[in-house]
N, C-alpha and C positions, 0 to 999 in steps of 0.2 A: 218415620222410617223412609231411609231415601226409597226413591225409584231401582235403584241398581241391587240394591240390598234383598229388597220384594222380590224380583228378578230371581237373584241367585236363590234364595232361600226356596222358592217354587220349583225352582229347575231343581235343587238337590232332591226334595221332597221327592219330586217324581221321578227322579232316578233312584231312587232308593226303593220306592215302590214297584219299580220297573222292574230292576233287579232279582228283588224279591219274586216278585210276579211271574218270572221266568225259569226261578229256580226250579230243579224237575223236581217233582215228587216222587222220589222211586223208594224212601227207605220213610218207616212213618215218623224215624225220629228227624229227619230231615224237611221233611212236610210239616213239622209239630214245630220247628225251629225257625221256620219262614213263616209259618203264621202267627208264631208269638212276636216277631218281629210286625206284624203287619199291627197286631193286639196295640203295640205300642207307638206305631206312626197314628192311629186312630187319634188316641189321647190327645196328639198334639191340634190335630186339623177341626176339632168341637168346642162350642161356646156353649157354655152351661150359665144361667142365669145366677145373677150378682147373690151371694149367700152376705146376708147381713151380722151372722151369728163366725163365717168365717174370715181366718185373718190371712195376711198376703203370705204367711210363713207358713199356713197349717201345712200338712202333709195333704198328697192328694191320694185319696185311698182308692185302690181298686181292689173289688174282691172276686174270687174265684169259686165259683158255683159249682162242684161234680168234681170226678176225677179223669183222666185220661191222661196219653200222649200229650194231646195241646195243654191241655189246664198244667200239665207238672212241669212243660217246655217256658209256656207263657210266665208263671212262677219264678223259676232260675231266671227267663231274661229281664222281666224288669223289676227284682229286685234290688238292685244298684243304682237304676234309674230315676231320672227328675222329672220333670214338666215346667219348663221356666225355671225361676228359681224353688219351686216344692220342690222335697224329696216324695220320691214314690214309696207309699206304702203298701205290702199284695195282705190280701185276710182271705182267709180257705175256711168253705163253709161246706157239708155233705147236703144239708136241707134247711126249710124254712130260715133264709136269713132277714137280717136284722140291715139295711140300709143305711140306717142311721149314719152319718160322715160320708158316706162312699158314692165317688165321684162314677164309678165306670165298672163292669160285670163283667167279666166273662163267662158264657154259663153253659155250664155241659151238663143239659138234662134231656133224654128223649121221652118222658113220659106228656103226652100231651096235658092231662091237668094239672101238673105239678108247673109245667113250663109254662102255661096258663096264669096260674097265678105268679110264680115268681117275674114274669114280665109286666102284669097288672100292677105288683109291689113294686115293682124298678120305676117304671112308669108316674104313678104315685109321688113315688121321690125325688122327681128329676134324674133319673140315672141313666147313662149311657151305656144300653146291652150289646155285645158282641155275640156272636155263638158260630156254630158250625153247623155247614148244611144247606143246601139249596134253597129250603122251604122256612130256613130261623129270621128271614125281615120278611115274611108274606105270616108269619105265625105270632105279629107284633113287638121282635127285636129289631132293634135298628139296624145294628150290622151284621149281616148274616158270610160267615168265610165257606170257601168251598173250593175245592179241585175240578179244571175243569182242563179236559187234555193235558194232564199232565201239569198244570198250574194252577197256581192258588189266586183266586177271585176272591171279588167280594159284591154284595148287592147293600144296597141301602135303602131303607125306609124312611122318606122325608116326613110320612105321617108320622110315625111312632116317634120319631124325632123328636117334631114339634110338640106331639102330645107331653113329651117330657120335660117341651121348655130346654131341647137343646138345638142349637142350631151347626148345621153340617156344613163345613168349608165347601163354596163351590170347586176347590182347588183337590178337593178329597172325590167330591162326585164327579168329577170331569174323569177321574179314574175306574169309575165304578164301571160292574157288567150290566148291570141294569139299578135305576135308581124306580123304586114303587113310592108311591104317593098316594095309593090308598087308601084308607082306615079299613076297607076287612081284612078279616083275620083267614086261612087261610085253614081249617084241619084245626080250630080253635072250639072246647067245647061254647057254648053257651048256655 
């Protein structure tokens, strides 16, 4: 890939994140519509380890953990959407899911042991979690989203990351609020 090309393709990213990032949060369907947009720049900026069982066509499956605003926003937007040449696939789950294929989580759970273990299972699997909330990458998700004046953040956990065997674009973290690289958990039974 040229020089020029890297270039632009980083400058768009980060204006598109920008953008996002500035949108006000004043109505929650409008907040639920800028973080399903952020749900899906994620996808792009993570390297997930070489699957020998997948082929360059499979579908890249994301599923959605819980109900809400965000989980039924993030749904609608990237239903239509790719990742490279994948089509994206969304699969909606209320509990105990099944990993199995799925590249990336969205997951809206506040019960601490239920989110306990479905981050343990994600984890496990190589999977790439999102969620919502200040405290969802210090509670072992990697991406945790959140409002903050009025804007929509995000923090990252390079531990939980790596535990999963994904690795996070520096081009994603150079945007982050704060990047943790801890391994504790945070409000996490044990």
């Amino acid at each position: 890939m040229s020089e020029l090309r890297c270039i632009t393709k980083r400058l768009l990213f980060c204006a598109a994140l920008l953008i996002g990032a500035r949108a006000e949060a004043q109505a929650p369907t409008g907040e639920a519509q800028v973080k399903a947009m952020f749900v899906y720049n994620f996808l792009k900026f993570v390297e997930w380890p070489t699957d020998a069982t997948a082929g360059a066509k499979d579908p890249f499956v994301v599923l959605i953990i819980g109900d809400g605003a965000t989980a039924d926003a993030t749904e609608l937007f990237l239903e239509s959407k790719t990742i490279g040449d994948r089509s994206l696939v969304v699969r909606r789950t209320q509990s105990d899911p099944s990993f199995t294929g799925v590249r990336a989580a969205f997951v809206v759970e506040r019960d601490g042991k239920k989110l306990h273990r479905i981050l343990d299972a994600a984890t496990t699997a190589g999977v790439l979690t999102i969620g919502e909330g200040d405290d969802f990458a210090t509670r072992g998700g990697v991406i945790g989203l959140l409002v903050e004046n009025r804007k929509v953040r995000f923090d990252v956990d390079t531990s939980a990351a790596q535990s999963a065997g994904l690795r996070v674009s520096s081009k994603l973290l150079a945007l982050t609020r704060n990047v943790r690289s801890s391994g504790d958990r945070a409000g996490s039974p044990r």
